[in-house]
C-alpha positions in Angstrom: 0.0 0.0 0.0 1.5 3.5 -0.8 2.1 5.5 2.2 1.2 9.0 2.4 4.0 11.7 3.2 3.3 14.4 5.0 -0.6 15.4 6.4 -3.5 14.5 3.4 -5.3 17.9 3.3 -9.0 18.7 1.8 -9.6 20.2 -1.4 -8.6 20.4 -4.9 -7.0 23.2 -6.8 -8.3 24.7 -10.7 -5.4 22.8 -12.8 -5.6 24.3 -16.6 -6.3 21.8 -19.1 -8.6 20.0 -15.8 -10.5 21.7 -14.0 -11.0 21.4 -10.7 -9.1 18.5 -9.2 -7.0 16.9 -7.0 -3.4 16.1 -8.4 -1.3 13.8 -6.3 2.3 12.1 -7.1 3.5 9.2 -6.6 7.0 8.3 -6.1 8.4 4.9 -7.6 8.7 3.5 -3.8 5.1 4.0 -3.6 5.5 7.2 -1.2 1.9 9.4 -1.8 3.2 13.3 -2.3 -0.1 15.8 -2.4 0.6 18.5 -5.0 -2.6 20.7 -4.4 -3.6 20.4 -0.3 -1.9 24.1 0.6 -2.2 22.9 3.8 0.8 20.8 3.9 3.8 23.0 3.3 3.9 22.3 -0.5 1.3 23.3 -3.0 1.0 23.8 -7.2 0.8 26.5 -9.0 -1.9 26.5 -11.4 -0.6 29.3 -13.5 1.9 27.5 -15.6 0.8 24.0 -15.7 1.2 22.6 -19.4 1.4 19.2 -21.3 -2.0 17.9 -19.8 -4.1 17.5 -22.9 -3.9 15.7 -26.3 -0.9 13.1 -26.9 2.0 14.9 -29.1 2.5 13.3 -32.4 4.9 12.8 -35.1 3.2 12.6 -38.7 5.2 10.4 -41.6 3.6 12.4 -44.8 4.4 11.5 -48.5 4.1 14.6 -50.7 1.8 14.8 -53.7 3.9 15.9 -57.1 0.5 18.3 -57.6 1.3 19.8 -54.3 0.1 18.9 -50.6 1.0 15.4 -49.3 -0.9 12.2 -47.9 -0.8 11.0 -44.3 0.8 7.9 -44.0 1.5 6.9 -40.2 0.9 9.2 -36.7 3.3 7.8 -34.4 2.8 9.0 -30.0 5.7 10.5 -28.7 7.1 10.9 -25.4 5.1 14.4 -23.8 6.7 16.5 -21.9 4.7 18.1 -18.4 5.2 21.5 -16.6 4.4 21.6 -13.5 5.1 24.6 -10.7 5.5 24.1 -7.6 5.5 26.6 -4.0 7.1 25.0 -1.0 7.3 26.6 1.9 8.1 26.6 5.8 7.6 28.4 9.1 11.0 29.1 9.2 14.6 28.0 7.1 15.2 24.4 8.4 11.1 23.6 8.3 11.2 24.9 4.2 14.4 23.5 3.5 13.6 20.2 4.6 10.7 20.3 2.7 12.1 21.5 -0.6 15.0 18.4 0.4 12.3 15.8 0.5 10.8 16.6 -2.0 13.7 17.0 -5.0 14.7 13.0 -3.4 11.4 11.6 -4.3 11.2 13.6 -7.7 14.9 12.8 -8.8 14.4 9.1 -8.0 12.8 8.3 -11.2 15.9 8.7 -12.5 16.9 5.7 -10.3 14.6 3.8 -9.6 11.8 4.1 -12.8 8.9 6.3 -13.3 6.8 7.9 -10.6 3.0 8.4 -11.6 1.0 11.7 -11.6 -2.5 11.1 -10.9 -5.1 13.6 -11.3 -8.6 12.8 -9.5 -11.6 14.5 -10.3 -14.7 15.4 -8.0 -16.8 12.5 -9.2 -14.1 10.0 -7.7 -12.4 8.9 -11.1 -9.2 9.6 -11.5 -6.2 9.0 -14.6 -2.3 8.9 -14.3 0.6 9.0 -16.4 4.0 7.5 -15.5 6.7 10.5 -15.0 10.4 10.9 -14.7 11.8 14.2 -13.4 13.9 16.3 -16.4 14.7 19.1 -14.5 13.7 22.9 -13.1 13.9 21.6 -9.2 16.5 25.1 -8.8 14.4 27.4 -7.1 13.9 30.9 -8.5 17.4 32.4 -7.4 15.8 35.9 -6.9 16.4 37.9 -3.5 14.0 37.1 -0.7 13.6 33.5 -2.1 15.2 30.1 -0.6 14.8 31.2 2.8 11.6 30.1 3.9 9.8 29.7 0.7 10.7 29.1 -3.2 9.2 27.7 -6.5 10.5 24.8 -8.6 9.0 24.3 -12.0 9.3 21.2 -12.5 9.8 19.8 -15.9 8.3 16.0 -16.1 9.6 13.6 -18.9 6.6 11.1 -19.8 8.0 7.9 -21.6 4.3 6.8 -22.5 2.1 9.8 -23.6 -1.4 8.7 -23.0 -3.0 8.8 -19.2 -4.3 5.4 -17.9 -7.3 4.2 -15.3 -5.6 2.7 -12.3 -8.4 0.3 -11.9 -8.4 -2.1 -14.3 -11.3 -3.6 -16.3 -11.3 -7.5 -16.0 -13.3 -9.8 -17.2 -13.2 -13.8 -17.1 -15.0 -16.8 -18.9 -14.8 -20.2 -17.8 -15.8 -23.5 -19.0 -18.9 -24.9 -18.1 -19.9 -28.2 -18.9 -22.8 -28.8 -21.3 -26.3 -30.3 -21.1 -27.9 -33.3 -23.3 -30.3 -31.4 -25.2 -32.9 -33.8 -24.6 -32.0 -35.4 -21.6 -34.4 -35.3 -19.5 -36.0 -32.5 -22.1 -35.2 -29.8 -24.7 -32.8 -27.9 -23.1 -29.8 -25.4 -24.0 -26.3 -25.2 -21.7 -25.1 -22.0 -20.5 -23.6 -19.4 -23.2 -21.1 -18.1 -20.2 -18.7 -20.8 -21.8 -15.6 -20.5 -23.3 -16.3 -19.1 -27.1 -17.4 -15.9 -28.6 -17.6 -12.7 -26.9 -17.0 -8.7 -26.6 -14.8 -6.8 -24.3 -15.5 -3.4 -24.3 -12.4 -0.6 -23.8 -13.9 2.7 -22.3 -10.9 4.5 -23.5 -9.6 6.4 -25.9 -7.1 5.2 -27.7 -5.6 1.2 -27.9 -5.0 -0.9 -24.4 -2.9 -3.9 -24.0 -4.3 -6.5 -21.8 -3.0 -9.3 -20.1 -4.4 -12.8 -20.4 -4.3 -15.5 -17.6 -5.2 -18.7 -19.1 -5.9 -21.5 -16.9 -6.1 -25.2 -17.2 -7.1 -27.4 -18.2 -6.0 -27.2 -21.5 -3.9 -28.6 -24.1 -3.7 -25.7 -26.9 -5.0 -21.8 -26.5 -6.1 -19.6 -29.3 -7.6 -16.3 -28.6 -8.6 -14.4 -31.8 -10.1 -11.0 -32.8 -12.7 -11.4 -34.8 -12.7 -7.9 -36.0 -9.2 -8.0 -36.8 -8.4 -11.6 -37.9 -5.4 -11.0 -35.3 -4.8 -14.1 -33.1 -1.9 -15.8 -30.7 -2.2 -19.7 -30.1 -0.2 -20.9 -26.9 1.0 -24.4 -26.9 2.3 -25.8 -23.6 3.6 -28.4 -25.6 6.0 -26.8 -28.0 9.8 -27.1 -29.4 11.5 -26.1 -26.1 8.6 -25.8 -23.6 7.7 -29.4 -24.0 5.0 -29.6 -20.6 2.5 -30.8 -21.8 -1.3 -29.9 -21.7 -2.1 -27.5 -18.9 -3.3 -29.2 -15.9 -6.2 -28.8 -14.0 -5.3 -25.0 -11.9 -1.8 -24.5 -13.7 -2.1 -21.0 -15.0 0.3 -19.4 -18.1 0.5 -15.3 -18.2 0.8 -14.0 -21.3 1.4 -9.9 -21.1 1.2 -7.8 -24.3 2.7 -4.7 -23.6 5.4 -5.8 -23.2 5.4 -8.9 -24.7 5.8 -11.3 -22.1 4.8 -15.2 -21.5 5.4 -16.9 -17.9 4.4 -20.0 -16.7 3.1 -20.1 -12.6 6.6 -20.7 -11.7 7.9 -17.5 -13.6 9.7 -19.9 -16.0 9.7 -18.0 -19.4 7.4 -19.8 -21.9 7.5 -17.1 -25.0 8.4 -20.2 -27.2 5.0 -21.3 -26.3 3.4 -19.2 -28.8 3.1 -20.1 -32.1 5.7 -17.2 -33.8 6.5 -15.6 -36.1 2.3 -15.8 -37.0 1.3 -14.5 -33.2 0.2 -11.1 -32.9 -0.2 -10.2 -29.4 -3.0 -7.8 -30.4 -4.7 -4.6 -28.6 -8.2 -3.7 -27.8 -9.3 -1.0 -30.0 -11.3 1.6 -28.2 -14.9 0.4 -27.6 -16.2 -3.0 -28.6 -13.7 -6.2 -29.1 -15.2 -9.4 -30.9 -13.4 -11.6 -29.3 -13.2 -15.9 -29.7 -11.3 -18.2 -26.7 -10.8 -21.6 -27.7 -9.4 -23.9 -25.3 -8.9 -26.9 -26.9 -9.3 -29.8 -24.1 -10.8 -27.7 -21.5 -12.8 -28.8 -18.7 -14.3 -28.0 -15.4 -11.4 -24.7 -14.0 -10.9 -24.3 -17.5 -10.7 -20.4 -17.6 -9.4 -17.3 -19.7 -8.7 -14.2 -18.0 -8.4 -10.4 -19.4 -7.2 -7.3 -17.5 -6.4 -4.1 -18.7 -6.0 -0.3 -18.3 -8.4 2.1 -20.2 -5.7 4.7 -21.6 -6.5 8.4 -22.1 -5.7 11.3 -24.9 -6.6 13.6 -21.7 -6.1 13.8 -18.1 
């Protein structure tokens, strides 16, 4: 659980590009920093705060001989966040203290990997975006500042452009064994069965889910229908060589980045069937989706979690 630094406030603050919010940061120990409670000896400062809206992007064009040119790729790229910050103290060693604690859990992404700024909004949804501190934590080097107060504008490197939902959208099917359609009368079995379906992403631009697959099981193909893009895990292929899942073994296979690990964390990426696997995304809105579990049975289950990512804060 992250722990919370320093005394958690009340109230939000107007953040342009927002609204009215609550922005918060967290450190890549999991330390909770409040960047808009003024009650705790730090606060932001709305005038100045940039980089918040739309992704950035980098257009590939091929020009037309007539004149103009054709759009032929958008490629994200990295944004870049400015964010201000007043820190202040009762007297020199409270402030500087303060302003010390606060450049260490900043300049640790540099160390130990991104922090995350989160923004939360009234109605108790929140998005963040994984940061790394660039620079600006100097202070203002003007007369009358750095003794017990001072403003860093901080300038926040973001590897991965778009804003996520913490809380992750998962959904599971599982096998369910099927009915004699005329024993002891007409009837149908259950369509919450391994097969056809739709996952839906609420965001705004493509998510890469993670798929727990569970035995049993002795081959796994999970396709897009939409698409026509597919993976099939084998736990019996060149070089994994298992054998059909068993009853509660469970494989991980992660798609950003690409990753496959068995329960044990042994790596199993041979257990896809390359170079035809496409560890696909889910397009904003709804997925067509198909899981086949060849031999499946009762436990028999396929898993999906994801993040909805965000153009926006």
């Amino acid at each position: 659980m992250p722990i919370l630094a320093g005394i958690q406030g009340g109230g939000g603050a107007p953040i342009p590009g927002v609204g009215y919010a609550t922005a918060t940061y967290i450190a890549p120990d999991g330390t909770v920093w409040p960047l808009t409670d003024k009650t705790i000896g730090w606060f932001t400062l709305s005038d100045g705060v940039s980089g918040l809206d739309a992704a950035p992007y980098e257009l590939t064009k091929d020009a037309y001989p007539r004149g103009g040119s054709r759009l032929r790729h958008a490629q994200p790229v990295e944004r870049t966040i400015i964010w201000p910050i007043y820190v202040y103290g009762d007297d020199h060693v409270e402030f500087i203290g303060r302003w010390r604690a606060l450049a260490e859990a900043l300049t640790s992404t540099l160390r130990d990997g991104p922090g995350w700024l989160e923004i939360a909004r009234p109605d108790g949804t929140r998005r963040r975006i994984q940061v790394i501190y660039q620079d600006g934590f100097e202070g203002r080097g003007e007369q009358g500042y750095y003794i017990r107060s001072d403003v860093a504008v901080l300038t926040l490197y973001c590897p991965d452009p778009y804003w996520i939902d913490p809380v992750p959208v998962t959904t599971q099917r599982s096998h369910s064994t099927g009915v004699d359609f005329l024993d002891p009368f007409p009837s149908v079995s259950s369509s919450q069965v391994l097969g056809a379906t739709t996952l839906f992403n609420p965001g705004s631009v493509d998510a890469w889910p993670t798929w727990t697959i569970t035995g049993p099981a002795s081959l796994v193909t999970i396709t897009n229908t939409d698409t026509g893009e597919e993976f099939v895990l084998d736990p019996d292929a060149d070089g994994i060589e298992h054998g059909a899942l068993l009853e509660g073994e469970t494989v991980t296979v992660t798609t950003d980045p690409p990753r496959v690990r068995f329960e044990d964390g042994s790596v199993w990426t041979a257990a896809l069937n390359w170079p035809g696997a496409v560890l696909w995304a889910l397009r904003p809105g709804l997925n067509r989706v198909v899981f086949q579990l060849d031999g499946a049975d009762d436990g028999s289950t396929v898993r999906v979690s994801f993040n909805a990512r965000y153009e926006t804060a």
